[in-house]
C-alpha positions in Angstrom: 91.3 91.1 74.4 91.0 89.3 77.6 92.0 92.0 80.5 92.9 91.0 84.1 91.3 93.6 86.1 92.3 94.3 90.3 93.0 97.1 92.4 94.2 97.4 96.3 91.3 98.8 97.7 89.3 95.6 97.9 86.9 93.4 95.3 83.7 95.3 96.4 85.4 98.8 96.2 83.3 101.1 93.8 86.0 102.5 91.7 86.6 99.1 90.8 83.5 97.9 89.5 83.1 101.4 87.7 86.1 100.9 86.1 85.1 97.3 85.0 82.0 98.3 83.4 83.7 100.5 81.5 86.5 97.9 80.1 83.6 95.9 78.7 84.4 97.4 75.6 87.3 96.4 74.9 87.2 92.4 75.2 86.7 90.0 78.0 87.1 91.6 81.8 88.3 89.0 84.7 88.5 90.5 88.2 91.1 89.2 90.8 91.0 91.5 93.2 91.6 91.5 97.1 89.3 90.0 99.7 90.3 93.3 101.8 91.6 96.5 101.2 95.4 96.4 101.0 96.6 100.3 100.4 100.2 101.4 100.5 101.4 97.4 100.6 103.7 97.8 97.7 104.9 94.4 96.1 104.5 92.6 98.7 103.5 89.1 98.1 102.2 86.3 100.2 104.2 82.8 100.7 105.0 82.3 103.9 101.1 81.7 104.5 99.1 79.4 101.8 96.4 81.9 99.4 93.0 81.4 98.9 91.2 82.4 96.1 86.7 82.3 96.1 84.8 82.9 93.8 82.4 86.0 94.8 79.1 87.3 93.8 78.9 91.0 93.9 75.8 93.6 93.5 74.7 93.2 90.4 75.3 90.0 89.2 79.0 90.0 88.7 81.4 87.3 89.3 85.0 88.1 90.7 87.6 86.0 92.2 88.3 87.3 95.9 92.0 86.9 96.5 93.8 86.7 100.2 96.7 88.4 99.2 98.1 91.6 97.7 97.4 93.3 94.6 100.9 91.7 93.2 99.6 87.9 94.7 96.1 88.9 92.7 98.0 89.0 89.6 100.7 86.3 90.6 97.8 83.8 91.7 95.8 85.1 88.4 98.5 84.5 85.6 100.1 81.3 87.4 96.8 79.4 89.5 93.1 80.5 88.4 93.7 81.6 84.3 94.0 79.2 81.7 96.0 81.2 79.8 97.9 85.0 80.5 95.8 87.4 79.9 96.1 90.3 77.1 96.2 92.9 79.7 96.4 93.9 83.2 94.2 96.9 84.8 94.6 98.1 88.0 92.6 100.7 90.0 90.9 103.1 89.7 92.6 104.2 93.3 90.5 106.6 95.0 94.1 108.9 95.4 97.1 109.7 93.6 100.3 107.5 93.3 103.1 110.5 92.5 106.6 110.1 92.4 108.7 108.2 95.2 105.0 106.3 96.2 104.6 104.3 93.0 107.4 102.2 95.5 104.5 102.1 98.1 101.6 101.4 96.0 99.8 98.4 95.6 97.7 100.0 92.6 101.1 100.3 90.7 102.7 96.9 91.9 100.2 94.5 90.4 100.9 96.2 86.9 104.8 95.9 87.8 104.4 92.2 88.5 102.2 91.7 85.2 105.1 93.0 83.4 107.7 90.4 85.4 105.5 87.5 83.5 105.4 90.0 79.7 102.3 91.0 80.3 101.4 95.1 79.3 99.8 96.4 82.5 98.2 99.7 83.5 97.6 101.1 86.7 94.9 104.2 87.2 94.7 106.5 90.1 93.1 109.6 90.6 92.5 112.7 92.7 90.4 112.4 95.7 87.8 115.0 94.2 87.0 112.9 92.0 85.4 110.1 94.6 81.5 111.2 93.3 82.0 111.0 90.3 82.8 107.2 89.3 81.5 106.8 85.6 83.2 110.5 84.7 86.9 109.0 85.9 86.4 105.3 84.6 85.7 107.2 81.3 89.1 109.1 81.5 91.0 106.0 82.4 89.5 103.9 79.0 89.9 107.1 76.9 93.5 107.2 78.4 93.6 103.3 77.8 92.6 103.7 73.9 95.4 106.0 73.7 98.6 103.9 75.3 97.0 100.9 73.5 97.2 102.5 70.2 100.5 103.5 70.5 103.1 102.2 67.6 106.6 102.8 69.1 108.1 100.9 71.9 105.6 99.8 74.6 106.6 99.5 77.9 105.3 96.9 79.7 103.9 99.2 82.5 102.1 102.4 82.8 101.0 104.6 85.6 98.3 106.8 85.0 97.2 109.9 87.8 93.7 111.6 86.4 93.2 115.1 88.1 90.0 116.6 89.3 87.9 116.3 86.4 85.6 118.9 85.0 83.4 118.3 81.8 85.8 118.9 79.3 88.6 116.0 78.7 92.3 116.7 80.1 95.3 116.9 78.1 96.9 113.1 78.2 100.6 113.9 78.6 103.5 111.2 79.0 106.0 111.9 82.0 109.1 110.8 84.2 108.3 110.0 87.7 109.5 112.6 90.5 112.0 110.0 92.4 112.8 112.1 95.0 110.9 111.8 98.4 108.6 114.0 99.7 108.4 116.9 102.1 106.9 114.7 104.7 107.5 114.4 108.2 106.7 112.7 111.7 103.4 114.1 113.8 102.7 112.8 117.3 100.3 110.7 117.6 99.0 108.4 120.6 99.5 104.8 120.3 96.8 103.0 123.6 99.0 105.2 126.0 102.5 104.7 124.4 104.4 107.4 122.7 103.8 107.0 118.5 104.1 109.0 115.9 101.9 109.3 112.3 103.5 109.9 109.1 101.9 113.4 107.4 101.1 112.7 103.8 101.0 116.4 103.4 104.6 117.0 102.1 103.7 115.7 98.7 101.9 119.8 97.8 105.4 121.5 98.9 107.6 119.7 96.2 109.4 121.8 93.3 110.0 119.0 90.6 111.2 119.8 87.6 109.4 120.2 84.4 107.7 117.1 82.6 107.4 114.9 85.8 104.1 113.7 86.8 103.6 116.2 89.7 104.4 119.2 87.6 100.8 117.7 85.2 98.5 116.7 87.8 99.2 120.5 89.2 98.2 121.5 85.9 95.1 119.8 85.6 96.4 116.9 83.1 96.3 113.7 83.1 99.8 111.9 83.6 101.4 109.0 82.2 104.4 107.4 83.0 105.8 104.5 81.7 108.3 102.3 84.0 110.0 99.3 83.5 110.6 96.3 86.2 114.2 96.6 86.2 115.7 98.5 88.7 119.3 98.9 87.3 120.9 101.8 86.6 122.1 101.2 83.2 124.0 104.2 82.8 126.4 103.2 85.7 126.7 100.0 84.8 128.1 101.1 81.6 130.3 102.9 83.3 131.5 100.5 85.6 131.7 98.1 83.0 134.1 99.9 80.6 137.3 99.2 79.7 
């Protein structure tokens, strides 16, 4: 299996390269990540500028392609430019913080899996709870053991997963497959100064005074499991369109 491996945090982030190590063994690990950290960019890709692509030596001896883009132009660049042919699988991650509900739309993490599955290709995208940020080999663990289980799945594949780990003790979570909470959060504006003009920060906060409903995967990080949610490039609302489409 050859696996395309990025993130959105940058190609010398930690979580990254713990994650990679860990992917050895399964098959063949390229990394095409982003020359600089590019959290909360969402799909957004790079053509209005041209993208360069270098390859980088990193401690420890490994070899990476350092990409001037996005997580999606990291994959786009990848499948399209630098491989010679698409690879088996696309990894992304591990974030250093959750992507729940409404922000898989603002995550780079999950967009680069997204835009694998735009070109066929299954994708996976790993985030995890910000207690977890000393304990690297513990959560890259989780995310192969999670791996092993969507890969060895027999029904219908989806083309993309997103998977949220929880604080991790010793003992492995419960792996549990859930909807998305598509609702927004609880959030809200805070004053903030902007070099002597008026601004205003947005508090991340909300996302703990959410209800969702049973199943989601807010409801199992809360309860300590690790989520995963299958999703789907298409945006249309196939229910209405049959609606709209009848006779």
């Amino acid at each position: 299996m050859h696996i395309l491996l990025t993130n959105d945090d940058g190609v010398l982030a930690p979580s990254l390269w713990a994650l990679h190590g860990a992917l050895q063994e399964l098959g063949e690990v390229t990394v095409v990540a982003p020359l600089a950290e590019q959290s909360g960019v969402g799909h957004a890709i790079t053509y209005r500028t041209p993208i360069r692509a270098e390859r980088v030596r990193v401690e420890g001896g490994a070899v990476a392609y350092a990409v001037s883009g996005t997580p999606a132009d990291c994959v786009k660049f990848g499948v399209l430019k630098l491989l010679s042919r698409p690879p088996d699988l696309v990894v992304s991650g591990i974030n250093p913080g959750l992507n729940l509900g409404c922000n898989v739309f603002y995550s780079g993490t999950v967009a680069a899996v997204i835009e694998g599955a735009m070109y066929g290709v299954r994708g996976v995208a790993f985030s995890c709870s910000p207690h977890n940020a000393d304990r690297l080999a513990r959560m890259a663990a989780q995310a192969v053991r999670t791996l092993k289980v969507i890969l060895e799945h027999r029904g219908r594949p989806a083309l993309a997963y997103n998977v949220n780990l929880p604080a991790l003790g010793d003992d492995d979570p419960e792996i549990v497959f859930t909807h998305h909470w598509a609702e927004a959060f609880h959030e809200h504006y805070l004053p903030q100064d902007a070099g002597g003009v008026e601004g205003f920060r947005l508090d991340l906060r909300g996302e703990d005074q959410v209800s969702p409903g049973d199943g989601c995967d807010v409801i199992a990080i809360q309860a300590g499991k690790i989520s995963v949610t299958p999703l789907r490039p298409s945006l249309t609302d196939y229910d209405t369109l049959r609606h709209l489409a009848a006779p």
